[in-house]
N, C-alpha and C positions, 0 to 999 in steps of 0.2 A: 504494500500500500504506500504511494507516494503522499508527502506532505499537502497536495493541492485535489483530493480524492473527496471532498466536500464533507456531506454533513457527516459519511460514515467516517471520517478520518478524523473531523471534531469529536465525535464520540469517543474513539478510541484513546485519542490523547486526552481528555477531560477525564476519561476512566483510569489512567495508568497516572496521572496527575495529582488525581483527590486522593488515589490509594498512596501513593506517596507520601502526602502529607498525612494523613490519617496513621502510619506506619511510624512516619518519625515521630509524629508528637505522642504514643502511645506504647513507645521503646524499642524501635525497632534500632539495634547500632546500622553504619554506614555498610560492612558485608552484605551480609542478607539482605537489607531494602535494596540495594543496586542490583543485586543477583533477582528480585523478584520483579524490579521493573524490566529489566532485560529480557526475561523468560516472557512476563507479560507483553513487551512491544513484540519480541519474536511469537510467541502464539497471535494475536494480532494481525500481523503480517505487515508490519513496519521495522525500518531499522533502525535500532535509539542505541545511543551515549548518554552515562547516565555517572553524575557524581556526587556526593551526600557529605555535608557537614553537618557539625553539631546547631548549625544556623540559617542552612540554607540547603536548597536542592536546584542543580543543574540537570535539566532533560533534554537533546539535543535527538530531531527525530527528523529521520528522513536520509538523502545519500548526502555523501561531503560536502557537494559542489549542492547540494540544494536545501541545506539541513535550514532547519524554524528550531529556534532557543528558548527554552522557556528558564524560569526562574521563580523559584519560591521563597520568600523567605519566612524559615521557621526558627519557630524556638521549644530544646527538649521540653517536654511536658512531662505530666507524672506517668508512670507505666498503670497499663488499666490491661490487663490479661482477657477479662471478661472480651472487651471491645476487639482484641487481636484477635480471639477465638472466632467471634461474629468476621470482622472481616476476610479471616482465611476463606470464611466458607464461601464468602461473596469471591473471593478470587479464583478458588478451584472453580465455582462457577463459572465464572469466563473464561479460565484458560481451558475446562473442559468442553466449553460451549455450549454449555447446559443454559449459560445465562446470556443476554446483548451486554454489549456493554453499554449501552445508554442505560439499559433496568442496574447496572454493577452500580453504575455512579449514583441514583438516587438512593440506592441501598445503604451506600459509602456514608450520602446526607445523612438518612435516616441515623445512622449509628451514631456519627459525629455528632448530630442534637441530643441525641438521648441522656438522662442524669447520670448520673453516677449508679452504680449498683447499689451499692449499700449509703442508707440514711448518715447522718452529724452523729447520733447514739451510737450506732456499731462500730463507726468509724473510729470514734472518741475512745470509745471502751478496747478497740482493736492496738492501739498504740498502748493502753497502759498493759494491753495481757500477753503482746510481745514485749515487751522491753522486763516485768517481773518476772517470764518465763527466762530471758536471753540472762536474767542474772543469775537464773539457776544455772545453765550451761555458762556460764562461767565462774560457776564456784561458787556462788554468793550462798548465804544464808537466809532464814525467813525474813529478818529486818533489810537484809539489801533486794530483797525479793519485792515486800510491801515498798521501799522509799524507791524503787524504781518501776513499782506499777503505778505509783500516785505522778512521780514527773512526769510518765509518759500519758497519762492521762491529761496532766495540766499542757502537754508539750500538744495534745491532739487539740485543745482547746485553744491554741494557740494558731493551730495550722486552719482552723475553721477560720481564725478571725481575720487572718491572715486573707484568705478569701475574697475578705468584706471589705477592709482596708486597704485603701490604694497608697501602692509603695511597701508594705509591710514587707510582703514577700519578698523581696531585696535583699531583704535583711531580717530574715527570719530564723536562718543558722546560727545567726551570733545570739539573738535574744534569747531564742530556744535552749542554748549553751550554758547563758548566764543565770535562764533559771533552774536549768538541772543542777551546776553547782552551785548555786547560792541555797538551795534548796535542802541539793544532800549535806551540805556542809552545817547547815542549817540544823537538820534532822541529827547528826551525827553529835554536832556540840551544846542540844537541848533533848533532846526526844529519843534515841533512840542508839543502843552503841552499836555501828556498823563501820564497813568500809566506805567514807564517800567516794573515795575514787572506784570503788565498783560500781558505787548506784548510781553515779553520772554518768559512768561509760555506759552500764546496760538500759538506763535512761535516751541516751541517747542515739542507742540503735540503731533505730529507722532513720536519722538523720545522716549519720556519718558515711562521706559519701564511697565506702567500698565496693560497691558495686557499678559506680560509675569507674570511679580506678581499673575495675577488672576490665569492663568492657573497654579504658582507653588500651589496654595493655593488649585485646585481640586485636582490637582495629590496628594497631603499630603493628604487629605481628603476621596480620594477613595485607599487609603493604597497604593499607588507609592510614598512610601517615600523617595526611591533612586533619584526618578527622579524631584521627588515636589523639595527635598534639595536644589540638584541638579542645581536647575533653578531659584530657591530662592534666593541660591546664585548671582547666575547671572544677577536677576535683581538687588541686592543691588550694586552690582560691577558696573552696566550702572548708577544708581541714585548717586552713588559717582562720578563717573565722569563727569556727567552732572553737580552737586554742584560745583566741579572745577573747570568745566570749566566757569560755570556762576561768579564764586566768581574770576576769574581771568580776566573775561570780565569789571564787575562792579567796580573791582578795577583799573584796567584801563583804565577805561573812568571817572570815579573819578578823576585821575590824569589827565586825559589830557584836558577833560571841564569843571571839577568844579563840585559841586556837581547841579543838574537838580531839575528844580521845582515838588514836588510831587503832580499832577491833578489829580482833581476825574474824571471816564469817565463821557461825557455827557449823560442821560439817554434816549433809542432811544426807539421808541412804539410796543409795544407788539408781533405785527405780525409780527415784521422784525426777531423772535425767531424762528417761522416758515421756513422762507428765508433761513433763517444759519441755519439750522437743514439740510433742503433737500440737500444744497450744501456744509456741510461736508460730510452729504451721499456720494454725488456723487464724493466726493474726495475722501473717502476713497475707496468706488468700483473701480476708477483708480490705487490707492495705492497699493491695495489688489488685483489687477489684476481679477477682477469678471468679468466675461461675463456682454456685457450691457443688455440683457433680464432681468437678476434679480437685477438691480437698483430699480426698485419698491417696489420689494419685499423687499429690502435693506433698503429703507428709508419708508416705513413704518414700520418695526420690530426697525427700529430707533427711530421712534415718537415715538410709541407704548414704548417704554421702560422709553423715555425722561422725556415724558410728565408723567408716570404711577411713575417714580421716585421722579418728583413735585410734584405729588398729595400726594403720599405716605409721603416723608419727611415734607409737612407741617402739613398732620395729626398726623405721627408718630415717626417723626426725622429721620437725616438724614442716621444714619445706616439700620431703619427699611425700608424709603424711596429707597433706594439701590435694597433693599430686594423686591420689589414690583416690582421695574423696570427689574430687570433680571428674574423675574419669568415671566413678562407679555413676554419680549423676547425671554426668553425660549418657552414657549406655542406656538407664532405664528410663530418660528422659526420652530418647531417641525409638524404646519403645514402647514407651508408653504413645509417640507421638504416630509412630506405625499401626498397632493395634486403634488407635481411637479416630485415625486421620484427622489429626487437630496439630497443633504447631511445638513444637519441642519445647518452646520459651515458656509454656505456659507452666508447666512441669519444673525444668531447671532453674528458671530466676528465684523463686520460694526457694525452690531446694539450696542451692548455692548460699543463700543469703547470710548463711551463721560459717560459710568458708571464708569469705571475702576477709582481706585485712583489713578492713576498715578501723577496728577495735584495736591493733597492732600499729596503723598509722595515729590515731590518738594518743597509744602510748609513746607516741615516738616524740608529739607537740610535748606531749607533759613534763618527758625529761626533760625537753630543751628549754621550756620556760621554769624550770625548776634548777636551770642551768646545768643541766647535768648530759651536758654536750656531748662525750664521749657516748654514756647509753643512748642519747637520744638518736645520734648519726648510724649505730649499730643497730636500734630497732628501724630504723627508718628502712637500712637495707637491708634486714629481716623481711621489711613486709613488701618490699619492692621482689626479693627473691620470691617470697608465698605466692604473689598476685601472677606470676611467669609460671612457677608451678601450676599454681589453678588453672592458668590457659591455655597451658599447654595438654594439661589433663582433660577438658575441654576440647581441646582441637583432634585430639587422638580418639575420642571418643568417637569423633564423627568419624574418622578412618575404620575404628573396628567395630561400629554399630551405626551405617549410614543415616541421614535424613532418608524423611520419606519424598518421594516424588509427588511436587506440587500437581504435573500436566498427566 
């Protein structure tokens, strides 16, 4: 199909256009949306160039000498799983020919308007029962359990208003920061003897951007270096602010209680590991807006990674331990994504989420603002090595448990 093929050719590009955008602001990284515009112009029956930033999308359709340029400019959005899930089905429909693509694109509309899956209450409630579970998996105790289910609860209440308020979102990492440490620190030197540095870190979970890190770390890795940079950036910009905001929290409650007792957690028995695993699950499928059918699938590709990450780092350490867990997720992501003809991401991003350094790059801010420069340069490329591990555990996954075929 050449560029001047009239309204069938507006079609076409209107449909591999909207899916574009609808892709990126709903997590698709720069690989796969390029790979799925591609496959789309080629089924189609046109020939596109196609290039993806964290800010923008380049589609170039038609032959050399006659190509038409379009240009999007986007900005990443939150990951909504539910909405990927709806769109796949819209695009095996057209690339199967099941669908026009004039019906693709309004379907595209249709999803793009639609709310959010889950209400302000689940949502609210979904941030504080990931973040008390995520301080079980990382050792906390009942008291770092409860002061980091309540931050995350105040932190979801925060993200709502954030919504509401123009400009907030801007800067919503650093205030978010300042109230999990002013809070724990708070709770720790009146209320309650815990670790605050655990109940801010597992407080701030869903904030902390490792999973953006991981995804800049594939994009650099599968040659989108514009866009790996790119978002590499971006996460170091969200870890800086969050350092900020935490070191202007803790110095303010410094000043205003005293400095707070530092308690070990108390240590809780083995299967409540279990407990907190399912119900970070199930927070983050609320988080992540996933359909509730694939909760299961969700929190087993979670075990399946958790648990395959323990076994791994106590054989091999904890880089190579990484390395086993995102390969185990990758594999039952890949089929889970076969068996159910639905998209890998939908599976893996939940699952991954408790691999990522995120928690590792935080600790890496803390020693350095605590000036403890040598540890802090050493965890920093601690968690630079994990995040290569995880991706590459990831990228081999796809070798020895292929994607399923979109066409």
């Amino acid at each position: 199909m050449a560029p001047d093929d009239g309204e069938e050719w507006a079609h076409a590009i209107g449909f591999i256009l909207r899916l574009a955008r609808a892709l990126h602001t709903y997590g698709y990284a720069a690989q796969p949306l390029e790979e799925v515009m591609a496959l789309a112009s080629f089924r189609l029956g046109m020939s596109g160039e196609f290039f993806s930033t964290p800010t923008s999308i380049f589609a170039a359709f038609g032959e050399r000498e006659r190509q038409k340029t379009y240009l999007l400019r986007v900005e990443p959005g939150d990951v909504d799983l539910g909405k990927l899930a709806r769109l796949d089905q819209v695009t095996v429909g057209v690339l199967r020919a099941t669908m026009r693509p004039a019906e693709g694109s309004r379907r595209i509309d249709a999803i793009v308007a639609d709310p959010p899956r889950y209400g302000p209450v689940m949502t609210t409630a979904a941030f504080g029962i990931a973040s008390g579970a995520a301080a079980r998996l990382f050792g906390g105790g009942l008291n770092e359990m409860a002061a980091a289910a309540g931050i995350g609860v105040v932190i979801g209440l925060l993200a709502l208003l954030a919504t509401r308020v123009r400009g907030l979102a801007h800067v919503f990492e650093p205030i978010a920061a300042f109230i999990a440490s002013f809070t724990a620190a708070a709770l720790g030197a009146r209320v309650l003897p815990l670790s605050s540095f655990l109940a801010t870190l597992a407080g701030l979970i869903v904030l902390v951007p490792g999973l953006t890190l991981t995804i800049a770390m594939t994009e650099i890795s599968t040659r989108h270096l514009v866009s790996g940079t790119a978002r590499l950036s971006g996460a170091v910009m969200l870890f800086l602010g969050i350092a900020f905001g935490v070191a202007f929290g803790s110095t303010l409650a410094l000043h205003a209680f005293g400095p707070g007792t530092t308690a070990q957690p108390v240590a809780l028995p083995a299967w409540t590991n279990l407990v907190a695993l399912a119900l970070a699950a199930l927070g983050f499928v609320v988080l992540l807006k996933a359909e509730p059918v694939d909760a299961p699938w969700i929190i087993l590709t979670g075990a399946l990674g958790f648990y395959g990450s323990r076994i791994g780092a106590a054989t091999l350490g904890p880089e190579l331990g990484t390395f086993v867990g995102a390969l185990i997720a990758g594999i039952a992501s890949n089929i889970y994504a076969r068996l159910r003809d639905r998209p890998a991401t939908i599976a893996l991003v939940p699952g991954i989420l408790l691999l990522v350094p995120g928690s590792i790059g935080y600790r890496s801010l803390a020693s350095l603002l605590r000036r403890e420069v040598v540890l802090g340069v050493e965890t920093a490329f601690q968690m630079m090595l994990i995040a290569v591990a995880l991706v590459a555990g990831m990228l081999i996954a796809n070798i020895v448990s292929p994607h399923r075929r979109l066409d």
